[in-house]
VOBA-1610 file (N, C-alpha, C; in pm, whole numbers, padded with zeros to 5 digits, always signed):
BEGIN
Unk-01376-00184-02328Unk-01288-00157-02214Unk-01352-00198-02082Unk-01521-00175-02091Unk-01557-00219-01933Unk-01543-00357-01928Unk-01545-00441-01992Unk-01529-00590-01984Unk-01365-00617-01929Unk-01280-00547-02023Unk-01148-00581-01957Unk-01108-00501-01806Unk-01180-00427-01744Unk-01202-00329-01629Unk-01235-00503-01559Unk-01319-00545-01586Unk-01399-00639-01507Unk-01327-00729-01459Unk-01255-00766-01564Unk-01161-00902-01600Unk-01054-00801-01523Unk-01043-00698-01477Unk-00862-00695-01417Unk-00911-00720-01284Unk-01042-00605-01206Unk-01056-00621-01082Unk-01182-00717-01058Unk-01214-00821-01099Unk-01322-00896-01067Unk-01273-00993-00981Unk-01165-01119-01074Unk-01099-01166-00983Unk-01077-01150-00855Unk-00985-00997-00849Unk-00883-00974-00712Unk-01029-00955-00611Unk-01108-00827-00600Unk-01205-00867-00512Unk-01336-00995-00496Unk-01295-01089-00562Unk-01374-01230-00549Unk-01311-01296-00450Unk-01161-01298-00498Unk-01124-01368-00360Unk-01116-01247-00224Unk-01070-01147-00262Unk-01114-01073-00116Unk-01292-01126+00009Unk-01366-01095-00181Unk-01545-01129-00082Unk-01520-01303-00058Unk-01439-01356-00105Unk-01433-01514-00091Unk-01367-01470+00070Unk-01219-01458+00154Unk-01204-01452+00265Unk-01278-01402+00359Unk-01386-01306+00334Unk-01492-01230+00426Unk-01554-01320+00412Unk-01628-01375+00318Unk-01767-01429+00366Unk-01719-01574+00432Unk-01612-01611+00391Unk-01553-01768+00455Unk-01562-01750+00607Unk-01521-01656+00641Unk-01524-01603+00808Unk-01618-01560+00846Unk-01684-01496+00799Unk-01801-01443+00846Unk-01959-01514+00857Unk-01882-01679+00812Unk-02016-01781+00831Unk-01938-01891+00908Unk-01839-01858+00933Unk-01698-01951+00992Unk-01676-02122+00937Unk-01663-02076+00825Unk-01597-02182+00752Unk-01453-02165+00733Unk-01421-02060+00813Unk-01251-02026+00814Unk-01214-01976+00937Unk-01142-01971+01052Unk-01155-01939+01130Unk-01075-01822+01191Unk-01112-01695+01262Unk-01038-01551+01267Unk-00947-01545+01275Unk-00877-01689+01389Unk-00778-01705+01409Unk-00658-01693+01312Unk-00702-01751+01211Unk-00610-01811+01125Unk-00593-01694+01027Unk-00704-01634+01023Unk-00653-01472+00927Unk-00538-01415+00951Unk-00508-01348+01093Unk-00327-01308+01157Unk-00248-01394+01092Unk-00257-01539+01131Unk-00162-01597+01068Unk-00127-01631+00945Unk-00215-01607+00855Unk-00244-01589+00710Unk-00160-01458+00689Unk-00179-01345+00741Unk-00157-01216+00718Unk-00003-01222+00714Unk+00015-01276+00825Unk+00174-01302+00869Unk+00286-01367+00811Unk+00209-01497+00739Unk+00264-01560+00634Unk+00337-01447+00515Unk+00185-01388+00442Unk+00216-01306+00339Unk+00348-01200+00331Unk+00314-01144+00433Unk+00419-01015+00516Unk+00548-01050+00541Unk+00550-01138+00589Unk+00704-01214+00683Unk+00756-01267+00570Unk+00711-01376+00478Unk+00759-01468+00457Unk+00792-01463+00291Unk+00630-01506+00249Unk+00577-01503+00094Unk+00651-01384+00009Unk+00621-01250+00041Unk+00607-01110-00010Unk+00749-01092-00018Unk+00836-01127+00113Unk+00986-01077+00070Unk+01047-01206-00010Unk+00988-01308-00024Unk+01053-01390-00157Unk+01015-01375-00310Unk+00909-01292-00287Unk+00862-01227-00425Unk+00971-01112-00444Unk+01002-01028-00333Unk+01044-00890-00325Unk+01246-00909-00400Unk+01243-01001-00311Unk+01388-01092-00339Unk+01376-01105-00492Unk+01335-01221-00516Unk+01305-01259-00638Unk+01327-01138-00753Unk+01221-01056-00705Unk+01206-00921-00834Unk+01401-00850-00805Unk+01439-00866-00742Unk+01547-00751-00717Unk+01654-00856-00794Unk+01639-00951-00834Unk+01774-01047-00896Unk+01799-00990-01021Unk+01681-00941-01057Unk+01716-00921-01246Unk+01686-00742-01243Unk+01677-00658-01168Unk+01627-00535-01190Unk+01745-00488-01231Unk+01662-00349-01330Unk+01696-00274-01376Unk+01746-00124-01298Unk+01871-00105-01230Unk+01823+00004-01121Unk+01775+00170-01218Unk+01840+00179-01338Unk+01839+00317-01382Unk+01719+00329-01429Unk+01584+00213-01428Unk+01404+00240-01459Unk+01394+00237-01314Unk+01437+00108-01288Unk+01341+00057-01185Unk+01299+00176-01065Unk+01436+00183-01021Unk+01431+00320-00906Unk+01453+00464-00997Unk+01413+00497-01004Unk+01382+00598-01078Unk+01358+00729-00972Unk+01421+00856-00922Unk+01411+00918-00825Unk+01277+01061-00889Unk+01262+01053-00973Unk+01188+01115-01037Unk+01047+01042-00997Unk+01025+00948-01055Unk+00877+00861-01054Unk+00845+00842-00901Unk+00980+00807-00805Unk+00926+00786-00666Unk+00884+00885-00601Unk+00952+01016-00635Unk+00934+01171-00625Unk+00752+01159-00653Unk+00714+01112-00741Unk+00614+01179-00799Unk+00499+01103-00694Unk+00537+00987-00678Unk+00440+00871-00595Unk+00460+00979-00417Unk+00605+00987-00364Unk+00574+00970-00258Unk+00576+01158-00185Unk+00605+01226-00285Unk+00538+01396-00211Unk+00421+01383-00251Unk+00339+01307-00346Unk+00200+01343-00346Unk+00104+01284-00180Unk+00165+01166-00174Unk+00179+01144-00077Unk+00197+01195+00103Unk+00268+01278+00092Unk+00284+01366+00188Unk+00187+01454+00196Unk+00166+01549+00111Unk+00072+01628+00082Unk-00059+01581+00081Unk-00145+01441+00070Unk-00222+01391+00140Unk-00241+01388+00297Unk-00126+01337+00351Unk-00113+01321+00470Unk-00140+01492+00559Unk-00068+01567+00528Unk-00081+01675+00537Unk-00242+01729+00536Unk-00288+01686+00391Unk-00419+01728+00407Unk-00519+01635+00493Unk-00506+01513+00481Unk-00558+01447+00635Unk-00546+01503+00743Unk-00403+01518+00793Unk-00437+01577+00952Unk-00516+01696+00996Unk-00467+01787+00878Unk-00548+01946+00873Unk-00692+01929+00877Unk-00742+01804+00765Unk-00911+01818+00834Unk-00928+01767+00954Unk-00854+01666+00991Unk-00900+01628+01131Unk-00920+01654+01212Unk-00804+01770+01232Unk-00778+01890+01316Unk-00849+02026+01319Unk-00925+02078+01149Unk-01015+02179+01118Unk-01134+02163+01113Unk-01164+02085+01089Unk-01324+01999+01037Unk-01355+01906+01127Unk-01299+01832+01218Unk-01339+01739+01297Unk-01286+01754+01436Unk-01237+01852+01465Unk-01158+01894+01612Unk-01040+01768+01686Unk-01010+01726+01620Unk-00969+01547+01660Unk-00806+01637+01729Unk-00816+01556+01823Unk-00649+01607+01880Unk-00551+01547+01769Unk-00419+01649+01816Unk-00299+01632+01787Unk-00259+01491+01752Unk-00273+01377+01809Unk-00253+01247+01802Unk-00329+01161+01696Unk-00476+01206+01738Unk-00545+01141+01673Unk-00568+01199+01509Unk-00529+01345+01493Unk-00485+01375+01365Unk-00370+01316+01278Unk-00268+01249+01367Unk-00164+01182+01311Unk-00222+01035+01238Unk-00300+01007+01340Unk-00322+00831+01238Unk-00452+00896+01175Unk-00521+01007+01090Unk-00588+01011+01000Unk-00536+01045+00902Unk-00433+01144+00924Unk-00344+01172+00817Unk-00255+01036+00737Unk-00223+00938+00848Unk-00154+00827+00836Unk-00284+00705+00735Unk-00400+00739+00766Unk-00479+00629+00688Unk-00533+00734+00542Unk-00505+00857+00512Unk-00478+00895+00397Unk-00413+00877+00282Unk-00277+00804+00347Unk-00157+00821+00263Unk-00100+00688+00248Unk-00147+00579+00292Unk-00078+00454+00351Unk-00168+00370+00258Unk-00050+00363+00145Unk-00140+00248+00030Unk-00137+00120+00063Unk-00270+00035+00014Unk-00257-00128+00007Unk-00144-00154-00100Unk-00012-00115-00089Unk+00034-00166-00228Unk+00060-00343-00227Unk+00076-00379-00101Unk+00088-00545-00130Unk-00058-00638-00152Unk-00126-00640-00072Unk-00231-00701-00119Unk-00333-00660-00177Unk-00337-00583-00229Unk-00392-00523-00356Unk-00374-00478-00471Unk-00255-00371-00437Unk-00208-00326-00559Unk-00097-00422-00636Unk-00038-00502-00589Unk+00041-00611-00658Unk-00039-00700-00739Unk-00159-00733-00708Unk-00250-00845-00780Unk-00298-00756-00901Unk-00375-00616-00885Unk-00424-00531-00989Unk-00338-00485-01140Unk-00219-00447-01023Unk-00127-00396-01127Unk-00084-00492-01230Unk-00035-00634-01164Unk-00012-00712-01283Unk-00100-00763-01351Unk-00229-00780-01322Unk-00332-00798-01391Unk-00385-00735-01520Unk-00330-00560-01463Unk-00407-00437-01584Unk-00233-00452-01644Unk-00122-00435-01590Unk-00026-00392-01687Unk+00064-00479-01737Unk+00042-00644-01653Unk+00170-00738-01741Unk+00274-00776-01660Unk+00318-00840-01682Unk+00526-00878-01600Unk+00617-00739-01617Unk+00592-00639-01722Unk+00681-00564-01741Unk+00660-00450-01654Unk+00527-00423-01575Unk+00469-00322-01471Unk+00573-00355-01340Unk+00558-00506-01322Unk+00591-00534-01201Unk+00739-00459-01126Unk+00868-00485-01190Unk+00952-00408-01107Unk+00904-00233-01062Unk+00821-00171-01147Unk+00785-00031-01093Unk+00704-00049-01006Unk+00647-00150-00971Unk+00548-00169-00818Unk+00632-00198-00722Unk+00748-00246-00751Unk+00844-00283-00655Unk+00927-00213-00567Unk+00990-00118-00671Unk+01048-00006-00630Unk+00941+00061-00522Unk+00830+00132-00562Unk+00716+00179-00466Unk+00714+00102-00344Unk+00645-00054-00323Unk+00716-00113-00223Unk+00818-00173-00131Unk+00945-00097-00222Unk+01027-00124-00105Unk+01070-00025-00003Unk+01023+00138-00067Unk+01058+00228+00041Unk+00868+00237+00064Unk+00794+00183+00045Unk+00648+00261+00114Unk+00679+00174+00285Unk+00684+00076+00306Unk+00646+00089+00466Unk+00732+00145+00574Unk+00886+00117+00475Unk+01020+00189+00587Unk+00973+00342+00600Unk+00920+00419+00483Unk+00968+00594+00458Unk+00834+00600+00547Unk+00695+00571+00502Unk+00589+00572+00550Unk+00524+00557+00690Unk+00590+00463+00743Unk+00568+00391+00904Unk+00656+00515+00975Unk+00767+00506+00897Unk+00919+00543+00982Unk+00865+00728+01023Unk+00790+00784+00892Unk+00736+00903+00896Unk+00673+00928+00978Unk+00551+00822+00968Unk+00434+00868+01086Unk+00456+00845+01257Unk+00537+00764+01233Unk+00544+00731+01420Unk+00608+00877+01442Unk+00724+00920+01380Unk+00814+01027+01459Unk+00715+01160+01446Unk+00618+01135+01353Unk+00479+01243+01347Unk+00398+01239+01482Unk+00412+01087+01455Unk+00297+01074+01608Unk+00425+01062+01757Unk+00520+01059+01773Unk+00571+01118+01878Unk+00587+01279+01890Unk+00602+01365+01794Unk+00610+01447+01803Unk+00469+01548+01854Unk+00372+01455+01786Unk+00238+01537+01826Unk+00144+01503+01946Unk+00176+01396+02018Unk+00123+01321+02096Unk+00123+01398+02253Unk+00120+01431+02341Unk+00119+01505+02464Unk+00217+01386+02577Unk+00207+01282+02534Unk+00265+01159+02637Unk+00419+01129+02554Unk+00439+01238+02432Unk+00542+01160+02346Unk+00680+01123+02445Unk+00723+01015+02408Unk+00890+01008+02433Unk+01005+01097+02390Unk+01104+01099+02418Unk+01198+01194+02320Unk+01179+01175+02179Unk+01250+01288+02119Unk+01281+01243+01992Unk+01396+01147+01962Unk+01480+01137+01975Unk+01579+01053+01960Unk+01515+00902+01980Unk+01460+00845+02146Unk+01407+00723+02106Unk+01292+00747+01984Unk+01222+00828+01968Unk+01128+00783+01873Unk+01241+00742+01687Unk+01345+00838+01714Unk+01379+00786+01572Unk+01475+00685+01604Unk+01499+00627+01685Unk+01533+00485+01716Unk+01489+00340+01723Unk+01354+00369+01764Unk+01259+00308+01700Unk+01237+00296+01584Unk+01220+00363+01524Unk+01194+00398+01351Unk+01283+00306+01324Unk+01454+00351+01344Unk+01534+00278+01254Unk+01523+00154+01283Unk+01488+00110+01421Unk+01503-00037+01433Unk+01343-00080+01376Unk+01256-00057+01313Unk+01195-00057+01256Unk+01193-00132+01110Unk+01251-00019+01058Unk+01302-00021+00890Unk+01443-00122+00887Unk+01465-00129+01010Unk+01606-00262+01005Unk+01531-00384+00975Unk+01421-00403+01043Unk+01419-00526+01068Unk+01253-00533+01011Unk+01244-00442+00915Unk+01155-00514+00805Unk+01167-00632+00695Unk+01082-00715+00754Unk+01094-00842+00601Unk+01035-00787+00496Unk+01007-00722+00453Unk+01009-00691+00293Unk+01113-00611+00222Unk+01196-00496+00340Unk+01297-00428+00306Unk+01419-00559+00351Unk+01387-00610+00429Unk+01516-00730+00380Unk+01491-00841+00284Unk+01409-00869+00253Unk+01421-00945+00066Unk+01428-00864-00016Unk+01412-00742-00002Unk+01485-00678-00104Unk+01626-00657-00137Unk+01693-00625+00014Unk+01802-00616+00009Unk+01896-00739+00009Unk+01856-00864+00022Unk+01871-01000+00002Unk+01908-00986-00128Unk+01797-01000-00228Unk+01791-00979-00358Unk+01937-00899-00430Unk+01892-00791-00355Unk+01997-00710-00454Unk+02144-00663-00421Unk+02168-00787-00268Unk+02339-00805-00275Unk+02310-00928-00358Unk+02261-01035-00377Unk+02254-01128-00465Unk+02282-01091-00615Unk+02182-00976-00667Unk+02224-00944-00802Unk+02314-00877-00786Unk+02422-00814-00741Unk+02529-00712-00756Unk+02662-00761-00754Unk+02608-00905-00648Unk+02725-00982-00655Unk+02774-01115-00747Unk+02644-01090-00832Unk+02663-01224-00944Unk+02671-01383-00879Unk+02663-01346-00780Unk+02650-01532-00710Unk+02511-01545-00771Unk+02541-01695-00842Unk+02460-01775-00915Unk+02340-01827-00802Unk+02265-01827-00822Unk+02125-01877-00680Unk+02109-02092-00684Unk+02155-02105-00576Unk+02132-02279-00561Unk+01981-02274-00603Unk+02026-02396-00673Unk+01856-02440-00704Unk+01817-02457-00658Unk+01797-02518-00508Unk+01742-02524-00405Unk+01664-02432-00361Unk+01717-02324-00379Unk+01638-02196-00318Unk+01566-02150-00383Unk+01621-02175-00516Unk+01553-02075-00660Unk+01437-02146-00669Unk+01438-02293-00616Unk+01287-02370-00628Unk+01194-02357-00547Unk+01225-02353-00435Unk+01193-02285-00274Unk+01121-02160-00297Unk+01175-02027-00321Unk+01167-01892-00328Unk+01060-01887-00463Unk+01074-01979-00588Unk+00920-01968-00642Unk+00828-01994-00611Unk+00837-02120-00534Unk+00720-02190-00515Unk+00627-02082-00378Unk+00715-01958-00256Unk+00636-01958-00192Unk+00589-01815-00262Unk+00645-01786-00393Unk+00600-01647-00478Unk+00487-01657-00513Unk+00453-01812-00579Unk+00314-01838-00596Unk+00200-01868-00543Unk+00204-01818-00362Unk+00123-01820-00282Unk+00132-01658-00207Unk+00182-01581-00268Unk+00147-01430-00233Unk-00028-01400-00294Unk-00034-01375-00398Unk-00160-01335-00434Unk-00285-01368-00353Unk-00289-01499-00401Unk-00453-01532-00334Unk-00451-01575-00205Unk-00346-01551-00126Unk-00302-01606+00015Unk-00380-01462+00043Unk-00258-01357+00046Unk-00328-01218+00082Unk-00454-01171+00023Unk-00490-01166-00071Unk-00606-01146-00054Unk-00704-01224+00029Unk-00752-01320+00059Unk-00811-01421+00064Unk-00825-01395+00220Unk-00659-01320+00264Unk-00639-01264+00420Unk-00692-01115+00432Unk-00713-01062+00334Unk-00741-00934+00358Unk-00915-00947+00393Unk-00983-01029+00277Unk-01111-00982+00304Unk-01146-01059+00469Unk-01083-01182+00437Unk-01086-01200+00635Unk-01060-01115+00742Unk-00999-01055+00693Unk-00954-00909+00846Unk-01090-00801+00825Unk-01171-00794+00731Unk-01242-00687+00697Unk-01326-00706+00799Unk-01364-00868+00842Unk-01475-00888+00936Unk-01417-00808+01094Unk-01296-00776+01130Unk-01271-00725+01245Unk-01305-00539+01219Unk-01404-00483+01153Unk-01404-00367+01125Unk-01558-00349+01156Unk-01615-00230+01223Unk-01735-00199+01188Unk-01731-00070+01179Unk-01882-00041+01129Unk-01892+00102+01138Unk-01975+00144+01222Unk-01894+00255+01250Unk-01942+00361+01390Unk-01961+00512+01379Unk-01991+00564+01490Unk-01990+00726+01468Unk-01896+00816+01392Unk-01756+00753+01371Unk-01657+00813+01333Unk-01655+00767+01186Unk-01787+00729+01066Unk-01788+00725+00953Unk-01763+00799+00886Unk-01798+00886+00920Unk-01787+01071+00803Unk-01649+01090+00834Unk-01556+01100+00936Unk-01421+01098+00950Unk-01353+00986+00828Unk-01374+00911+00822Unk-01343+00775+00729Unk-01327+00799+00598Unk-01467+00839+00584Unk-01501+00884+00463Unk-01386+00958+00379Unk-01378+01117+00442Unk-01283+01197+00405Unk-01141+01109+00414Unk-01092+01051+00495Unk-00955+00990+00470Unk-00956+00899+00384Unk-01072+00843+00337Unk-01074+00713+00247Unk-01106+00801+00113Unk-01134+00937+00079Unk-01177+00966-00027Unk-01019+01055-00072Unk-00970+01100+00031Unk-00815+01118+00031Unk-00705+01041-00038Unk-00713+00910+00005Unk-00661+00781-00085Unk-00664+00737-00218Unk-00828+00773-00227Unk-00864+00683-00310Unk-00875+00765-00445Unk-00898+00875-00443Unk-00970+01002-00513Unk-00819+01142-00498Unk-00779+01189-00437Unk-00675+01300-00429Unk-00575+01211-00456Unk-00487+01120-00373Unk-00339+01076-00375Unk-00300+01024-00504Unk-00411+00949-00565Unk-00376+00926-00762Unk-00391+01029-00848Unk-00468+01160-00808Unk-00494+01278-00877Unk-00365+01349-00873Unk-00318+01348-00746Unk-00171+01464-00705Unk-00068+01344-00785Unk-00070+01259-00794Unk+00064+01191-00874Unk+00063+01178-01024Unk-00095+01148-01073Unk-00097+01216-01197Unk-00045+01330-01221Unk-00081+01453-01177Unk-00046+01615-01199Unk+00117+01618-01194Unk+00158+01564-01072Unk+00299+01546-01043Unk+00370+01464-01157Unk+00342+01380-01221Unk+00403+01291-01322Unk+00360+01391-01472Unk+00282+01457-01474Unk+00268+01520-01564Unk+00337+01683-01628Unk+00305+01741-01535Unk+00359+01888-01527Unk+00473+01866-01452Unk+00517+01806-01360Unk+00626+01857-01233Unk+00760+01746-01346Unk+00736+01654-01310Unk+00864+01525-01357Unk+00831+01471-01470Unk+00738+01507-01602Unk+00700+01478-01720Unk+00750+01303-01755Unk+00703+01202-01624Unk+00752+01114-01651Unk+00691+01046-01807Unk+00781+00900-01800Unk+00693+00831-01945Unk+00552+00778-01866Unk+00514+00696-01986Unk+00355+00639-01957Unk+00382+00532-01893Unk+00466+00417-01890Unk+00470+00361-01864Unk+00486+00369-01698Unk+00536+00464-01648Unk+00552+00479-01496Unk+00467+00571-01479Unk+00424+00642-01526Unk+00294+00742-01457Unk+00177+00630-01432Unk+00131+00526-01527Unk-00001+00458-01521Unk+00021+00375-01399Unk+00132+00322-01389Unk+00154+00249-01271Unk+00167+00292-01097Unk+00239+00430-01141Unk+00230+00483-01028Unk+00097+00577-00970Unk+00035+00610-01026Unk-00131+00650-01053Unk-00222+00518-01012Unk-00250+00437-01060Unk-00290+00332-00997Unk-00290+00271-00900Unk-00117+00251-00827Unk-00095+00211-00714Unk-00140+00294-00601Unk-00119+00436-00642Unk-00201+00542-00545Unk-00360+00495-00503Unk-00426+00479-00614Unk-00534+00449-00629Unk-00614+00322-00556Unk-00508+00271-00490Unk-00542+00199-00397Unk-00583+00203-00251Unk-00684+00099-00192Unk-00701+00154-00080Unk-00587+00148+00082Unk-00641+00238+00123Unk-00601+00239+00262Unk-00503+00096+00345Unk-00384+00049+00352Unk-00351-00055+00393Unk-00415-00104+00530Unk-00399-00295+00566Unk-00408-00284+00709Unk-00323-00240+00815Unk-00186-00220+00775Unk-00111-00112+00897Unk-00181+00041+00925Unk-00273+00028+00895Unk-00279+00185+00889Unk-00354+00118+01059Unk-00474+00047+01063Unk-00552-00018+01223Unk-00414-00037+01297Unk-00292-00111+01256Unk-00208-00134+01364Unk-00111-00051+01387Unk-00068+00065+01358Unk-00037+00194+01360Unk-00096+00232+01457Unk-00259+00270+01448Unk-00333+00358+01531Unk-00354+00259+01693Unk-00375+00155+01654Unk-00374+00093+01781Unk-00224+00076+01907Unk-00127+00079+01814Unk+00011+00075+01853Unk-00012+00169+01964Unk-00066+00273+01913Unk-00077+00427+01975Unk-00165+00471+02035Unk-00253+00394+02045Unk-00408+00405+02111Unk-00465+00523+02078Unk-00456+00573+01964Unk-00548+00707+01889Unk-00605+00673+01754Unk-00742+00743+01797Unk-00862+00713+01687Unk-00861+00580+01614Unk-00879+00470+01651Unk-00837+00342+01609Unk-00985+00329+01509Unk-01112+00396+01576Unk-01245+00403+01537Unk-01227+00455+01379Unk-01157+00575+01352Unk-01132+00623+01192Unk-01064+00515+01141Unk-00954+00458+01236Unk-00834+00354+01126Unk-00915+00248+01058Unk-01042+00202+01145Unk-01077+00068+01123Unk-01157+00122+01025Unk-01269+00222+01067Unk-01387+00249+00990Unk-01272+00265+00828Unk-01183+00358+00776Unk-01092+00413+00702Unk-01084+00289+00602Unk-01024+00163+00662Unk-00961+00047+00599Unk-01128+00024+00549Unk-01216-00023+00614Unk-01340-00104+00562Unk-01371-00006+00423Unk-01421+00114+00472Unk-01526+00182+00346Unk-01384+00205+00246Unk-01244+00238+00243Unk-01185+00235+00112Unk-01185+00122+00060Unk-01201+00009+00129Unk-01194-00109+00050Unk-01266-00174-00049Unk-01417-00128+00020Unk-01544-00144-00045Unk-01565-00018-00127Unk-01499+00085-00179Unk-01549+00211-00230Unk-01439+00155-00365Unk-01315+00112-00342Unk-01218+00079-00426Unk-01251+00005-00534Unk-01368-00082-00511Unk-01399-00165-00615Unk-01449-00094-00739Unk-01506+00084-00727Unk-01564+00141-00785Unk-01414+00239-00859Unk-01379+00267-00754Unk-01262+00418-00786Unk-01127+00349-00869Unk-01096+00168-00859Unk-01028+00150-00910Unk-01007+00147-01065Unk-01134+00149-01046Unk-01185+00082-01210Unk-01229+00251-01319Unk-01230+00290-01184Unk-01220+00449-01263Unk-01132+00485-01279Unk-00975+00472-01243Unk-00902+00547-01247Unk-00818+00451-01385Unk-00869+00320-01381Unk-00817+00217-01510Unk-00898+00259-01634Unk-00971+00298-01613Unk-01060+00392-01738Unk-00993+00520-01788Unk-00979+00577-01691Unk-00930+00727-01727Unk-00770+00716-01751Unk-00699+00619-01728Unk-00551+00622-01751Unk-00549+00552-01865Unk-00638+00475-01904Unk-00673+00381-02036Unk-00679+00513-02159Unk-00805+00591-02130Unk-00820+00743-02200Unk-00682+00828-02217Unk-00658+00870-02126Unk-00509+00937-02130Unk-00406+00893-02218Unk-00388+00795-02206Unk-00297+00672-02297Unk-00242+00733-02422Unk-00360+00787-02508Unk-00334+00826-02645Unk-00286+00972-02650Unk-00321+01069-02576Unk-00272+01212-02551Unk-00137+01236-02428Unk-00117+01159-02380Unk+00034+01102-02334Unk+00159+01162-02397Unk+00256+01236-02385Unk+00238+01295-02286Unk+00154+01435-02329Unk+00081+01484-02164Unk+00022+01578-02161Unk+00068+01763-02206Unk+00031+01816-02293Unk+00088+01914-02309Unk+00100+02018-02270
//
């Protein structure tokens, strides 16, 4: 099993340490990381997202049970983020919001999309999908009206959830999804044109984003606010796949097939919205950045643990 551990996450962080070290001797240039990033996000990701929504299954795919299980564990991270920030680290009101926010805020695109199909196959993929199409609308949309509410300079509430919605409107990944799936509902046949188009830029999601991720890592250092990090990155990486296990187990007795996937994807680290969140807002940007670096580099370890132990589980499934 440790050999096939190796073989799932060896790859994905090779090309991650392949985009860091390319930049970080500048054989690639910083510049071009954003726009790399931007590609993936904008462009690539919702023609994958599209793509997956033509043939889904809605009565697996969305499953209100399994998302239940992914996204209150979720909360309840976040929750426990701000509370230490706020108990254990004295961090204001604000700046408790984006620690709680880099608790709970999975890499599910450039990371967990490459892993998952790696450890579970083509047949994993629509249950990663579902997860990413409500994680940045429910997630983003959550924390800002968190962080207006807790902030001392906040705006009303009303603009803040106006924002939000124009937010979640005018997300490109929640619109290739929803692309997608007036496409499948309405049985219009897809021009080949597009259908040739829309593969070809599917097959530059993976190693595009990664390749962009470990390039952004070089805009991170570490500072005084490590031990803050720490705890939000051990939050992620270590609690948020633990609480969705328990939750998929005892609470919504899902099958195996969606507990391993949704356990895993938890198991991922810290996204880069979580830095542009906190900067949006100009609070604790020092945890967001420090947060993103050490889960990233700690992930290489915790992922491969948690593909071990869901590997184990496998046979005593379900839990009694």
């Amino acid at each position: 099993m440790n050999g096939a551990i190796i073989d799932i996450v060896g790859p994905v962080f090779l090309l991650v340490a392949a985009g860091y070290v390319s930049v970080r001797v500048k054989l690639f240039p910083p510049s071009g990381v954003t726009g790399l990033i931007t590609f993936v996000n904008t462009f690539a990701t919702p023609c994958l997202l599209f793509r997956a929504m033509l043939t889904v299954e809605f009565g697996t795919t969305f499953d209100p049970a399994y998302l239940a299980a992914f996204y209150l564990s979720a909360f309840v991270v976040f929750a426990a983020g701000v509370a230490a920030a706020r108990c254990l680290f004295g961090r204001r009101p604000g700046e408790s919001v984006v620690i709680g926010f880099a608790a709970y805020f999975t890499n599910t695109v450039l990371l967990g999309l490459p892993i998952i199909h790696r450890a579970y196959g083509d047949e994993a993929l629509p249950l990663i999908y579902a997860i990413i199409g409500l994680h940045a609308p429910l997630l983003m949309s959550f924390g800002m009206i968190a962080m207006e509410l807790a902030r001392r300079d906040a705006e009303p509430l009303g603009r803040a959830l106006a924002t939000a919605a124009k937010r979640v409107a005018t997300n490109p990944l929640l619109i290739g999804i929803a692309l997608g799936l007036a496409t499948n509902l309405s049985g219009v046949q897809l021009p080949a044109v597009i259908d040739d188009a829309t593969q070809m830029m599917v097959l530059a999601v993976m190693p595009a984003a990664l390749f962009g991720l470990g390039g952004a890592l070089n805009e991170y250092k570490l500072q005084d606010s490590w031990g803050q990090a720490v705890v939000a990155a051990l939050l992620k990486l270590v609690v948020h796949p633990l609480l969705v296990l328990l939750a998929a187990a005892f609470v919504f007795h899902l099958p195996w097939e969606m507990t391993r996937v949704a356990v895993v994807t938890a198991a991922m680290p810290s996204g880069l919205n979580v830095y542009i969140f906190s900067t949006f807002y100009h609070r604790a940007s020092d945890v967001a950045a420090n947060t993103v670096l050490i889960a990233t580099v700690i992930a290489v370890a915790t992922i491969s643990v948690w593909l071990v132990v869901m590997e184990r589980l496998s046979a005593a499934w379900p839990i009694a």
